[in-house]
C-alpha positions as CSV (number, residue, x, y, z in Angstrom):
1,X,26.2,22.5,22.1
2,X,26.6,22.9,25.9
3,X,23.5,21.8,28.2
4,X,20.8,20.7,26.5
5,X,19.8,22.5,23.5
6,X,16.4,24.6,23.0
7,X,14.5,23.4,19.9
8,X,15.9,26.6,17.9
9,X,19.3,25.8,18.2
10,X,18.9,22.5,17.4
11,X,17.1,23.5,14.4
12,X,19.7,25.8,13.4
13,X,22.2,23.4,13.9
14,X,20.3,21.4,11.7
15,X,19.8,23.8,8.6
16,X,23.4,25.0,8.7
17,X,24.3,21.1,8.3
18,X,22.0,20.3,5.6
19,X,23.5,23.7,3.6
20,X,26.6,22.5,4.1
21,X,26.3,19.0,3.1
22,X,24.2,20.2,-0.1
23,X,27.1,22.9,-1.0
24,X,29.0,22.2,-4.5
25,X,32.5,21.0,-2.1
26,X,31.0,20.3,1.5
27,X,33.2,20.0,4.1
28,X,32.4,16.1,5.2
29,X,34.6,16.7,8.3
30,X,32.2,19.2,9.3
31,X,29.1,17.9,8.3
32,X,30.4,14.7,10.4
33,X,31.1,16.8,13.5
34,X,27.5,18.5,13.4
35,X,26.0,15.5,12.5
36,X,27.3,14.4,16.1
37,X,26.3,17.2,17.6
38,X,22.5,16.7,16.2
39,X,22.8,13.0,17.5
40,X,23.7,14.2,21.0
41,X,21.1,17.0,20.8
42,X,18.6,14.8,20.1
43,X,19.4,12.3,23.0
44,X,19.7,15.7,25.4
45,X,16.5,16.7,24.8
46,X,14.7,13.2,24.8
47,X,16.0,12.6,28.3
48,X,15.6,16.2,29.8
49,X,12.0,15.8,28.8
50,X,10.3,12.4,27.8
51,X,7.3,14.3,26.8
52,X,8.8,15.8,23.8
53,X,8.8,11.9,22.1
54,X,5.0,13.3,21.6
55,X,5.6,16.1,19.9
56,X,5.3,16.1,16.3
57,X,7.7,18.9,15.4
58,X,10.4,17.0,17.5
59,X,9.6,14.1,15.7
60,X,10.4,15.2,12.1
61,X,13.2,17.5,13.2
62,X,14.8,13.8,14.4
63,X,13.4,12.0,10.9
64,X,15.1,14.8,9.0
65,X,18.3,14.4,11.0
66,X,18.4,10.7,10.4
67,X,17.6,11.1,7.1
68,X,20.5,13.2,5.9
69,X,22.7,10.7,7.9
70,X,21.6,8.5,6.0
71,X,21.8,10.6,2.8
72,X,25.9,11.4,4.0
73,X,26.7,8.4,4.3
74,X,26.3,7.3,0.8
75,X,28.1,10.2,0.1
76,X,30.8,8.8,2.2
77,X,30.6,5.4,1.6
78,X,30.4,4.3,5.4
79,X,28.0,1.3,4.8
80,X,27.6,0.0,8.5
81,X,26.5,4.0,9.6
82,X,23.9,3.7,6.6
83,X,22.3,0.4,7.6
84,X,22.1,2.0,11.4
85,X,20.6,5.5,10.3
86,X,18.0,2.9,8.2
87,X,16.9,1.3,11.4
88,X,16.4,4.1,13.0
89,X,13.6,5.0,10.5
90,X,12.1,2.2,10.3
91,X,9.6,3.6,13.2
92,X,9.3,6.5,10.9
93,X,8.6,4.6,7.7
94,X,6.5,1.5,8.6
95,X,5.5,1.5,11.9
96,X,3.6,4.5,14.1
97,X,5.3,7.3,11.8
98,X,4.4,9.6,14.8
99,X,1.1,11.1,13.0
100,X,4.0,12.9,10.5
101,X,3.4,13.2,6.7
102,X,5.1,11.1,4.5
103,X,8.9,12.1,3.7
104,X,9.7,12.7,0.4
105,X,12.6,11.0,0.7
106,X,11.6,7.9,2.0
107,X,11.2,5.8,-1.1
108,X,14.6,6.9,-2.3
109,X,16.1,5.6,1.1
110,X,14.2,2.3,1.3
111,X,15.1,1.6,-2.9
112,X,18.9,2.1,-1.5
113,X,18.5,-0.3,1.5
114,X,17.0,-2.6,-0.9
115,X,20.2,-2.6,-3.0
116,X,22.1,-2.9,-0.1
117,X,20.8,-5.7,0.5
118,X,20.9,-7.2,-2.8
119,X,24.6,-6.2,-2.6
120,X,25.6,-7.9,0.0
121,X,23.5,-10.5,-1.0
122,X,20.8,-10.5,2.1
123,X,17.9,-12.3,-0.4
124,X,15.9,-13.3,2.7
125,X,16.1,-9.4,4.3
126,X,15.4,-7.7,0.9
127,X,12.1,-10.1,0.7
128,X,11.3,-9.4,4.2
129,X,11.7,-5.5,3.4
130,X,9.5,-5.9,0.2
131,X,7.0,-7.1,2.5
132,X,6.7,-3.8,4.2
133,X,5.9,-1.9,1.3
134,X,2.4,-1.4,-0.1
135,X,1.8,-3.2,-3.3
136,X,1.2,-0.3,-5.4
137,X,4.6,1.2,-4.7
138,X,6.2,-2.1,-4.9
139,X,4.9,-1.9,-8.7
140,X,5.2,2.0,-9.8
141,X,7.2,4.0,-7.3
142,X,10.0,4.1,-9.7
143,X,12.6,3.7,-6.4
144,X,11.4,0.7,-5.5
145,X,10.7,-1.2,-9.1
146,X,14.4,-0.5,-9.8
147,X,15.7,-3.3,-7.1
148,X,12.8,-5.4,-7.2
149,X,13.4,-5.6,-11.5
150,X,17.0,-6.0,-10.4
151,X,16.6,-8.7,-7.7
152,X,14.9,-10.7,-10.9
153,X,17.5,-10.8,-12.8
154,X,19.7,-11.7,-10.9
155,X,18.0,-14.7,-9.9
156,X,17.2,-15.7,-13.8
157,X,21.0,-15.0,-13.9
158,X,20.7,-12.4,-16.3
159,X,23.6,-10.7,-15.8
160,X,23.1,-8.6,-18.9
161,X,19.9,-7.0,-17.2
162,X,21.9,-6.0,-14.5
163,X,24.7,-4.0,-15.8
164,X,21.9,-2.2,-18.0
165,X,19.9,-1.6,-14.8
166,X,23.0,0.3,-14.2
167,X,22.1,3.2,-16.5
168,X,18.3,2.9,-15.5
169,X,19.2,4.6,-11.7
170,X,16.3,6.7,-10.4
171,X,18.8,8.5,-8.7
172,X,22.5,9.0,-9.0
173,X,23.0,7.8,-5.2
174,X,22.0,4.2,-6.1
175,X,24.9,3.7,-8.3
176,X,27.2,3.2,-4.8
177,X,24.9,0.0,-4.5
178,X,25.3,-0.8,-8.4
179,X,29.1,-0.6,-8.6
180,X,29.2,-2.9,-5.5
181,X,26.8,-5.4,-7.0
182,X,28.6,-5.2,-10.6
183,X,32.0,-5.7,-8.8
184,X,31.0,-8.8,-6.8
185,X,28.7,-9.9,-10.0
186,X,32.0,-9.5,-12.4
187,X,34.1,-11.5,-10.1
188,X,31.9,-14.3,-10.2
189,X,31.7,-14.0,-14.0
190,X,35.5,-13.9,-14.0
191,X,35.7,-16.9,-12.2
192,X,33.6,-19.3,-14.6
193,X,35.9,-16.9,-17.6
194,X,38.6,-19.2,-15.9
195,X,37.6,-22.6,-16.1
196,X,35.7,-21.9,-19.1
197,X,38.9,-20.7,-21.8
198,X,42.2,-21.3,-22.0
199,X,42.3,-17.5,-23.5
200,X,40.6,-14.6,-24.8
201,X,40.9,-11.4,-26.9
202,X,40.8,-8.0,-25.2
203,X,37.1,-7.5,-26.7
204,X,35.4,-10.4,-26.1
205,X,36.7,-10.2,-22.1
206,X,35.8,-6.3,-22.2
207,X,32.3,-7.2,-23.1
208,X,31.8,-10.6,-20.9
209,X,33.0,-8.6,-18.1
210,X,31.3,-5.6,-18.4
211,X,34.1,-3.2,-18.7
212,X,33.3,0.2,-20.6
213,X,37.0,0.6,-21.3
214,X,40.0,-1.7,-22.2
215,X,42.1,0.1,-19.2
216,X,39.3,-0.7,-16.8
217,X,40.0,-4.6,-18.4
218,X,43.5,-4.5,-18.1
219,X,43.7,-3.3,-14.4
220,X,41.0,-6.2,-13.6
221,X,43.3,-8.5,-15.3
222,X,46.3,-7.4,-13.2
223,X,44.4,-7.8,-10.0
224,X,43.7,-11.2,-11.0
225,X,47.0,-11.9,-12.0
226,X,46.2,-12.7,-15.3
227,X,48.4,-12.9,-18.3
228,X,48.1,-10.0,-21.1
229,X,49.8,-10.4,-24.2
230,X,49.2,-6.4,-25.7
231,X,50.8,-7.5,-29.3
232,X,48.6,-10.3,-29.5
233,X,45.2,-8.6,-27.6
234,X,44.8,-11.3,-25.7
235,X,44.6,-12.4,-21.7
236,X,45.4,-15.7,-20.9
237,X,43.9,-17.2,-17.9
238,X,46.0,-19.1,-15.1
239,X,45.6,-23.1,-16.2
240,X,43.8,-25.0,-13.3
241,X,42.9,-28.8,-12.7
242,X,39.3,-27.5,-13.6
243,X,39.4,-26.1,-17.3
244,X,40.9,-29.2,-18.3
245,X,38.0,-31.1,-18.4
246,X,34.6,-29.5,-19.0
247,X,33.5,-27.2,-16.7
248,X,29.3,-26.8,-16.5
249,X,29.3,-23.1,-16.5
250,X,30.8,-23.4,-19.7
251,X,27.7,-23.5,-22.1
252,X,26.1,-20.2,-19.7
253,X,29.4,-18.6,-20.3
254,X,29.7,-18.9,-24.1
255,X,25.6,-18.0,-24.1
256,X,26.8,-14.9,-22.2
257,X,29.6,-14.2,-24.7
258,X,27.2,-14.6,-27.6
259,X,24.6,-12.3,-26.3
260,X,28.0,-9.7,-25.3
261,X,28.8,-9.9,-29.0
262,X,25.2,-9.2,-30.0
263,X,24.9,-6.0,-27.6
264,X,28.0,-4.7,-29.1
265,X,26.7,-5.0,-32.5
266,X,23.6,-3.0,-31.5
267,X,24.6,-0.5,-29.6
């Protein structure tokens, strides 16, 4: 757009962005472009006329704009462009909200900040956030329960709770957030795996480790430079100082393994 843009234009703009980015194959070089061009738009028309920051129209045609850059950049996994697009609505979501109505998307995006901040482990933020949020949705909008349950369990250290929150999702989107949080959650579990056992079969690691597969296992095990004995189903684990002598995770880690074993059994 050349000049600044009328409120039309920038509304068209707008419509043929959101079509595109909720098309079966979008185009997410496109939908970047025009999400540019919206930005700029946006900034053209703010400073051509300072009045408009009063105008309610303007005002959700900029929360909707915000919103699906939000929404894109899930899809695209750009994690630093998220968190910005989420402080740009906070004014939107807890502060003045410019007389609008709420957005039905709102909850969605704050449940996803809130696992992007469990994620990146941010406990003092995600409480902070939780604060924000009025007590009745904190206990029934099912967006924001999901990473409040989660948050618990992670600091009872039920790990267990976790990777079944996994298949709980309220929406599809949060399981960017999950996957991150299981990957940094399995790492940590691997590490105690270490100093915990000389060795284990190809099951019992699945299971402590949260793998659906044995080729998700073995690929984990290669990154981590682990030795995999395939006639013997078994991974041996690199011999450190540490396992040697008892290691104090140890007791949590065969817990972990039992309850592994038992989940198996059930399901």
């Amino acid at each position: 757009m050349v000049g600044v843009p009328s409120a039309q234009e920038l509304s068209g703009l707008y419509d043929r962005t959101r079509a595109e980015l909720d098309s079966p194959r979008p185009n997410h070089n496109a939908v970047k472009t025009q999400l540019s061009q919206l930005k700029v738009g946006l900034v053209k028309i703010a400073l051509h006329n300072a009045q408009v920051e009063l105008d309610p129209k303007f005002q959700l045609t900029k929360r909707s704009i915000l919103e699906m850059g939000a929404e894109f950049s899930i899809k695209t996994g750009d994690i630093p462009a998220f968190e910005r697009y989420i402080a740009q609505l906070e004014i939107f979501y807890y502060e003045s909200k410019h007389g609008l109505a709420e957005s039905n998307v709102m909850y969605p995006l704050i449940g996803l900040n809130l696992l992007r901040l469990l994620s990146e482990n941010l406990i003092a933020d995600f409480h902070t956030t939780l604060e924000r949020i009025d007590l009745a949705q904190l206990q029934s909008n099912p967006y924001i329960v999901h990473p409040v349950k989660l948050e618990q369990a992670l600091m009872e250290g039920s790990y267990k709770k976790v990777w079944q929150a996994r298949a709980e999702v309220p929406t599809p989107e949060y399981l960017f957030f999950m996957d991150i949080l299981m990957a940094t959650i399995r790492n940590e579990v691997a590490s105690c795996v270490e100093k915990s056992y000389s060795n284990l079969p190809f099951d019992d690691a699945k299971s402590v480790l949260f793998f659906t597969s044995m080729d998700e296992l073995l690929r984990f095990a290669q990154e981590r430079r682990w030795a995999v004995s395939p006639s013997e189903k078994r991974i041996t684990f690199p011999s450190t100082t540490e396992n040697t002598r008892m290691f104090q995770g140890e007791t949590i880690m065969k817990q972990t393994l039992t309850y592994a074993r038992e989940l198996e059994r059930i399901v």
